[in-house]
N, CA, C and O atoms as a DFTB+ gen file, in Angstrom:
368 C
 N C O
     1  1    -234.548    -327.450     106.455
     2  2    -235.849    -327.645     105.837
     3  2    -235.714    -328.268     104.449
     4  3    -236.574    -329.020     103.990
     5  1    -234.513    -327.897     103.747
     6  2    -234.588    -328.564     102.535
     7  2    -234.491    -329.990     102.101
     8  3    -235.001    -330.628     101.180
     9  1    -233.415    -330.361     103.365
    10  2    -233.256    -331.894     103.447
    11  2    -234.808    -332.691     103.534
    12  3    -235.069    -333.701     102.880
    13  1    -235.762    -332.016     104.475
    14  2    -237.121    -332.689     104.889
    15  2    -237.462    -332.784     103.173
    16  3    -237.462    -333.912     102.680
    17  1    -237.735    -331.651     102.325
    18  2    -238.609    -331.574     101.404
    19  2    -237.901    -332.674     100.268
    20  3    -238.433    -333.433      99.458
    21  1    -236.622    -332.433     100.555
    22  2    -235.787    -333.782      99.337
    23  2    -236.011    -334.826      99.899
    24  3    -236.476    -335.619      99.079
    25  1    -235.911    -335.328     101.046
    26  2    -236.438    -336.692     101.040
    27  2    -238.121    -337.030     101.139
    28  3    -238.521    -338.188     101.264
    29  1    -238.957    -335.968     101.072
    30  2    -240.427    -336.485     100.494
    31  2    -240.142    -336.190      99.195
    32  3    -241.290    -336.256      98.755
    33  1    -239.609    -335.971      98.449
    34  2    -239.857    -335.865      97.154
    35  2    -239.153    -337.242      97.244
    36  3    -239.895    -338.215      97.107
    37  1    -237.838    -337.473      97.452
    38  2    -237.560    -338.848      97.235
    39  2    -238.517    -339.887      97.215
    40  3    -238.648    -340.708      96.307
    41  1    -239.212    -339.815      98.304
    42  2    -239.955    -340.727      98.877
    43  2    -241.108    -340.995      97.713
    44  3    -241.515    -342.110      97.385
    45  1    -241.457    -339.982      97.274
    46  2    -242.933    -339.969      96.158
    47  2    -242.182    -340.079      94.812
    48  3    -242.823    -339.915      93.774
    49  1    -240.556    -340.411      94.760
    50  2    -240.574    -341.116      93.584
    51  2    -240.239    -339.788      92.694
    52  3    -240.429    -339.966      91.490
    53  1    -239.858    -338.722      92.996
    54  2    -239.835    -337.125      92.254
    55  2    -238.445    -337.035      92.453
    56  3    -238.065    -336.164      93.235
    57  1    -237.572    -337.784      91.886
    58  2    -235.924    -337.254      91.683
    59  2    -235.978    -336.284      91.152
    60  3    -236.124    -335.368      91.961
    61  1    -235.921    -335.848      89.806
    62  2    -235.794    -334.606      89.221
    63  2    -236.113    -333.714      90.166
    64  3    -235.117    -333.176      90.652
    65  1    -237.393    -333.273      90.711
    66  2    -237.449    -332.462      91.386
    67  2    -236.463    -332.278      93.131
    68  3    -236.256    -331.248      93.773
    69  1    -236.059    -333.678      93.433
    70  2    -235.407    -333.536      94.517
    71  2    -233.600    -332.934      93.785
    72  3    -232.748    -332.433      94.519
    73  1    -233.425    -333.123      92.479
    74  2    -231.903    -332.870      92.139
    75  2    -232.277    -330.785      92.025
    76  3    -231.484    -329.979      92.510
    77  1    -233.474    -330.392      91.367
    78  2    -233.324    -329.818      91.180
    79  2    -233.431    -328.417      92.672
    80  3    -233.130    -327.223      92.683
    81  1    -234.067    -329.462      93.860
    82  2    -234.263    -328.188      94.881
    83  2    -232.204    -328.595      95.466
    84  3    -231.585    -327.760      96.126
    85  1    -231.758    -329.525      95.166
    86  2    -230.156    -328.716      95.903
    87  2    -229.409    -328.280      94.874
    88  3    -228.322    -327.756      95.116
    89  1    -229.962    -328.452      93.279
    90  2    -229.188    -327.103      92.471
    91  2    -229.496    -325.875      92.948
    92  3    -228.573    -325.153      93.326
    93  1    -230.880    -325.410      93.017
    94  2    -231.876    -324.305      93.925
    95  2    -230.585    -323.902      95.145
    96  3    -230.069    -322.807      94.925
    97  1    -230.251    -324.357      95.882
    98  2    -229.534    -324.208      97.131
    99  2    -228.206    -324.212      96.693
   100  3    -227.462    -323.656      97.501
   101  1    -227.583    -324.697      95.575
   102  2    -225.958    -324.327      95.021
   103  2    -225.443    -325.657      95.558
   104  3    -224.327    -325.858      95.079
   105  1    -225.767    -326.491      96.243
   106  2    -225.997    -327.743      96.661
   107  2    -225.513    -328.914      95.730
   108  3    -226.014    -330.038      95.714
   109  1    -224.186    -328.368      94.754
   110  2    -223.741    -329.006      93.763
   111  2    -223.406    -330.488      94.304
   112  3    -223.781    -331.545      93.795
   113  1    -222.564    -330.307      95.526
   114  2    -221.229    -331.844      95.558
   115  2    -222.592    -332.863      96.064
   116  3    -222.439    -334.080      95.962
   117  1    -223.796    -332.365      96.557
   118  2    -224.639    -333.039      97.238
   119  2    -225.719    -333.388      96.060
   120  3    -226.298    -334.459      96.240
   121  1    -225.957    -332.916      95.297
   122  2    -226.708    -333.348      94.374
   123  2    -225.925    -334.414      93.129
   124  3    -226.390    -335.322      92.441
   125  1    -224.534    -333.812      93.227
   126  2    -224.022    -335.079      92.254
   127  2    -223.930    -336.563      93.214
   128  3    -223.956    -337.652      92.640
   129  1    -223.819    -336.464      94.729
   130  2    -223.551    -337.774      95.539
   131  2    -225.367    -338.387      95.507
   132  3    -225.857    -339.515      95.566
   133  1    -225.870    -337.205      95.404
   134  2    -227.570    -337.782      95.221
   135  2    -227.391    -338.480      94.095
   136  3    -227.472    -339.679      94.364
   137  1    -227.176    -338.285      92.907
   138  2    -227.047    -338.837      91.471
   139  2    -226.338    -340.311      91.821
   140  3    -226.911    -341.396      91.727
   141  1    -225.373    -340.160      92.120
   142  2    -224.642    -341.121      92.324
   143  2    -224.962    -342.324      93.134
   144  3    -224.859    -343.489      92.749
   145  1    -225.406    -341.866      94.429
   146  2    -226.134    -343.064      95.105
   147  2    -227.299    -343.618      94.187
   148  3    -227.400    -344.838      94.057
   149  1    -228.001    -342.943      93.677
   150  2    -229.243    -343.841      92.704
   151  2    -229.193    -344.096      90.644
   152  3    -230.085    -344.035      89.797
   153  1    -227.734    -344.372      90.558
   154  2    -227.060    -344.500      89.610
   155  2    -228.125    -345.608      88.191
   156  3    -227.882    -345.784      86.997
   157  1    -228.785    -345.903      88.697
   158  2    -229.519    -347.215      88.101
   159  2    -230.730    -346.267      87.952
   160  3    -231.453    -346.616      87.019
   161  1    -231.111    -345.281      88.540
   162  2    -232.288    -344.492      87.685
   163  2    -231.990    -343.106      86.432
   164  3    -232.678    -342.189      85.984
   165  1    -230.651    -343.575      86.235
   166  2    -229.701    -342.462      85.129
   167  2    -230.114    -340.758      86.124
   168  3    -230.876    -339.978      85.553
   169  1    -229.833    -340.559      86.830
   170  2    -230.261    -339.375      87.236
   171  2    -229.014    -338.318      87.157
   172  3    -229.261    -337.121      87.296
   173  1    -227.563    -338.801      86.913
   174  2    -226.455    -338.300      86.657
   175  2    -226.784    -337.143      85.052
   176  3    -226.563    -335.961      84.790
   177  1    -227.495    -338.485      84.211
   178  2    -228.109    -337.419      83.307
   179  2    -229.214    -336.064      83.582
   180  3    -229.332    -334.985      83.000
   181  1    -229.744    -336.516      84.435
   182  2    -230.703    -335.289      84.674
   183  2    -230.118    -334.133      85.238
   184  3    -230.560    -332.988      85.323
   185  1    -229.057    -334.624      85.606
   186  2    -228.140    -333.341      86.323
   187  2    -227.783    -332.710      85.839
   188  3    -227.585    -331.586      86.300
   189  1    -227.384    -333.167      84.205
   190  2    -226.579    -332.441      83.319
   191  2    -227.335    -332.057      82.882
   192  3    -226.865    -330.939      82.674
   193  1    -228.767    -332.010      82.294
   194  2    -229.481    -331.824      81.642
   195  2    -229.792    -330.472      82.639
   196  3    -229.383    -329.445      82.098
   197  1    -230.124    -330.348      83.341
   198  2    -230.335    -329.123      84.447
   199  2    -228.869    -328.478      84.716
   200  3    -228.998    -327.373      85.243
   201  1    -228.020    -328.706      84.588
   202  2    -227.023    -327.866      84.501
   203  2    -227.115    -327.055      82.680
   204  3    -227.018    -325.863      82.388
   205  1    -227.281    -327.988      81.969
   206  2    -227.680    -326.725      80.473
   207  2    -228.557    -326.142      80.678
   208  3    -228.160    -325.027      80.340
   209  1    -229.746    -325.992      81.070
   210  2    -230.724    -325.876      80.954
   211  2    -230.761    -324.270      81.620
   212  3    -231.340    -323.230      81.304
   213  1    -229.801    -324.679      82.728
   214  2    -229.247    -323.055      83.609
   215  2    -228.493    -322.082      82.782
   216  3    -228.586    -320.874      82.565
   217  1    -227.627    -323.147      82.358
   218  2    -226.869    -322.063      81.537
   219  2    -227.238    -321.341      80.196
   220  3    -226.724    -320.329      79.719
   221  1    -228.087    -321.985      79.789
   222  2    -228.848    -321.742      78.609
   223  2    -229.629    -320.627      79.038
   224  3    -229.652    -319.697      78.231
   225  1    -230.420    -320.437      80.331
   226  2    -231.400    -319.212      80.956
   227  2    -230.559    -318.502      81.114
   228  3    -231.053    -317.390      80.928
   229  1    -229.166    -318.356      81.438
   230  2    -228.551    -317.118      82.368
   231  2    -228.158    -316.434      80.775
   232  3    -228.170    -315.222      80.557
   233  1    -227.871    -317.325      79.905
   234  2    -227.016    -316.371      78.750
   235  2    -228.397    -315.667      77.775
   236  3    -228.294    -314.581      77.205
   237  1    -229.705    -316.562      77.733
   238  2    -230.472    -315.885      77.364
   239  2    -231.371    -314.509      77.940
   240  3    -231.950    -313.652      77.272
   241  1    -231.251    -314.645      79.444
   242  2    -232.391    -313.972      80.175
   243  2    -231.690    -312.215      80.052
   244  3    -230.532    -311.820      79.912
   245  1    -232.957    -311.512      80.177
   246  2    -232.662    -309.995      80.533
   247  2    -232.893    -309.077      81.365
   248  3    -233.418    -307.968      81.272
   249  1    -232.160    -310.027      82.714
   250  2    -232.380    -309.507      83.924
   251  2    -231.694    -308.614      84.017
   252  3    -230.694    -308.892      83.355
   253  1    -231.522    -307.010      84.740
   254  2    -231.251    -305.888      84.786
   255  2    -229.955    -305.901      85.169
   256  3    -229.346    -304.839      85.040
   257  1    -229.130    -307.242      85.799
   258  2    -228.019    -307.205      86.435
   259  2    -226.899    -306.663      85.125
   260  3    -227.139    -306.382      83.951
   261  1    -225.759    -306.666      85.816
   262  2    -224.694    -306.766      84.399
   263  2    -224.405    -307.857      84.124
   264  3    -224.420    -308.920      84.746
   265  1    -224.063    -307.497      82.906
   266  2    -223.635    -308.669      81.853
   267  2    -222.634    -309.549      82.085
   268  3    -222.599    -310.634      81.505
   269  1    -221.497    -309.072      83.173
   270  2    -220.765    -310.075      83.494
   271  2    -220.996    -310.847      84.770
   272  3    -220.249    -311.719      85.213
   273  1    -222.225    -310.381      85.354
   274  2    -222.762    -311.501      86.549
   275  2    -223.554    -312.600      85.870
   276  3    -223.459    -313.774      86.226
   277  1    -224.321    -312.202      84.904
   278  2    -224.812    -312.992      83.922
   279  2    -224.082    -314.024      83.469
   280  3    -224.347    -315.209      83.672
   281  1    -222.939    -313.497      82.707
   282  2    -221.662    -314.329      82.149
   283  2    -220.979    -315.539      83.300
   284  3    -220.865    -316.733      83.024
   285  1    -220.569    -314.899      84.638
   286  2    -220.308    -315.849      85.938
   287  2    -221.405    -316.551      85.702
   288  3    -221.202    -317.548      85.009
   289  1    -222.519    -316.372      86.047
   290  2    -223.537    -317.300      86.389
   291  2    -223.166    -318.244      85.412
   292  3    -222.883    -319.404      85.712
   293  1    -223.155    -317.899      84.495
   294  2    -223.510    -319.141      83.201
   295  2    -222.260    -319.924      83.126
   296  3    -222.271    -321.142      82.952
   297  1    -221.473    -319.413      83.223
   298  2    -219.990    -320.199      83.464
   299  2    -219.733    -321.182      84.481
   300  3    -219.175    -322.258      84.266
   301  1    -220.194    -320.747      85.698
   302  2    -220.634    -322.120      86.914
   303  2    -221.311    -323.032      86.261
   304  3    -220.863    -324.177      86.211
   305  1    -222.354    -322.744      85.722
   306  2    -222.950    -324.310      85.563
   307  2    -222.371    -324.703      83.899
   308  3    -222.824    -325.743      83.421
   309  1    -221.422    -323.907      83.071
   310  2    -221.142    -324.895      82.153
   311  2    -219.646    -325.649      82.891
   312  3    -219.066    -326.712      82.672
   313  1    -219.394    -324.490      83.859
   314  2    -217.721    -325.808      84.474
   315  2    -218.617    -326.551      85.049
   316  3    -218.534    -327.581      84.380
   317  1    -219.679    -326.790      86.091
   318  2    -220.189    -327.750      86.765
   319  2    -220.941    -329.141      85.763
   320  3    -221.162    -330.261      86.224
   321  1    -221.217    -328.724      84.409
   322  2    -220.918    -329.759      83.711
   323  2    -220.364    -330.481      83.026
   324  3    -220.569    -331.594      82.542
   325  1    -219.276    -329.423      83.004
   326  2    -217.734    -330.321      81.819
   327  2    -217.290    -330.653      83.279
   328  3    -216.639    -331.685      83.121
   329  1    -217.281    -330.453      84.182
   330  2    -216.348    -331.627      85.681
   331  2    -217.094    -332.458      85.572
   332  3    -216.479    -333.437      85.148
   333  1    -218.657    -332.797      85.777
   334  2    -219.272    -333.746      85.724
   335  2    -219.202    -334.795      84.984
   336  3    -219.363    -335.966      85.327
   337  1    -218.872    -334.219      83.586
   338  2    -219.017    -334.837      82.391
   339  2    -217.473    -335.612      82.508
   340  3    -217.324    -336.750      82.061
   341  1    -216.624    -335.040      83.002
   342  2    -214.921    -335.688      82.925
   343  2    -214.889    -336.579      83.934
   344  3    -214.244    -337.625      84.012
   345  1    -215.933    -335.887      85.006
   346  2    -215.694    -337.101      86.139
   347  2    -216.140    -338.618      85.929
   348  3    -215.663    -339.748      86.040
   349  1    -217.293    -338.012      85.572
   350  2    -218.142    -339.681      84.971
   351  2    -217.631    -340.242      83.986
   352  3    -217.818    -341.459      84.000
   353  1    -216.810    -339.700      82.753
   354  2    -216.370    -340.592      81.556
   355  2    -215.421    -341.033      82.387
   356  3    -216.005    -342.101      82.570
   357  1    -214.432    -341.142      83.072
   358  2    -213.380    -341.722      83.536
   359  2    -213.627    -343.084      84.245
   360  3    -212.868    -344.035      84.435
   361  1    -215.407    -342.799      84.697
   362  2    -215.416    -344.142      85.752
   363  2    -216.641    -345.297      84.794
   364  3    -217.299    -346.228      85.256
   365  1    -216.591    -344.809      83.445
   366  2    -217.180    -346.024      82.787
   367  2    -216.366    -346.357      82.019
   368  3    -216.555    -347.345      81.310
């Protein structure tokens, strides 16, 4: 079902929202090959920009869990943007 809803969002022109439903799904290697195939609408940036944006919520939020699921969480998406970030400086 998610694939259907990312490609109408594609379709209506709503990248951001299509990068952000396969972050939603953990849908990392598929949302950076999304980025990548449409390289000419900078959407590689939006990725990163939604990868802080996560990590920035998990270290602020005060959800009841513990503090070190919190801490994991936030740590995935800052490695998922320093790889991003190393992967892409290498290929410009």
């Amino acid at each position: 079902m998610t694939e259907e809803v990312i490609l109408l969002l594609v379709k209506e022109k709503r990248y951001d929202e299509a990068i952000r439903k396969y972050v939603e799904q953990k849908k990392f290697a598929q949302a950076e090959e999304f980025c990548d195939a449409h390289k000419s609408l900078g959407l590689l940036t939006t990725l990163l920009t939604i990868y802080f944006d996560l990590y920035k919520q998990c270290m602020l939020s005060n959800r009841s869990s513990s503090i070190r699921a919190k801490q994991n969480d936030a740590e995935q998406y800052r490695t998922l943007a320093l790889r991003l970030m190393q992967s892409h400086s290498s290929k410009n």
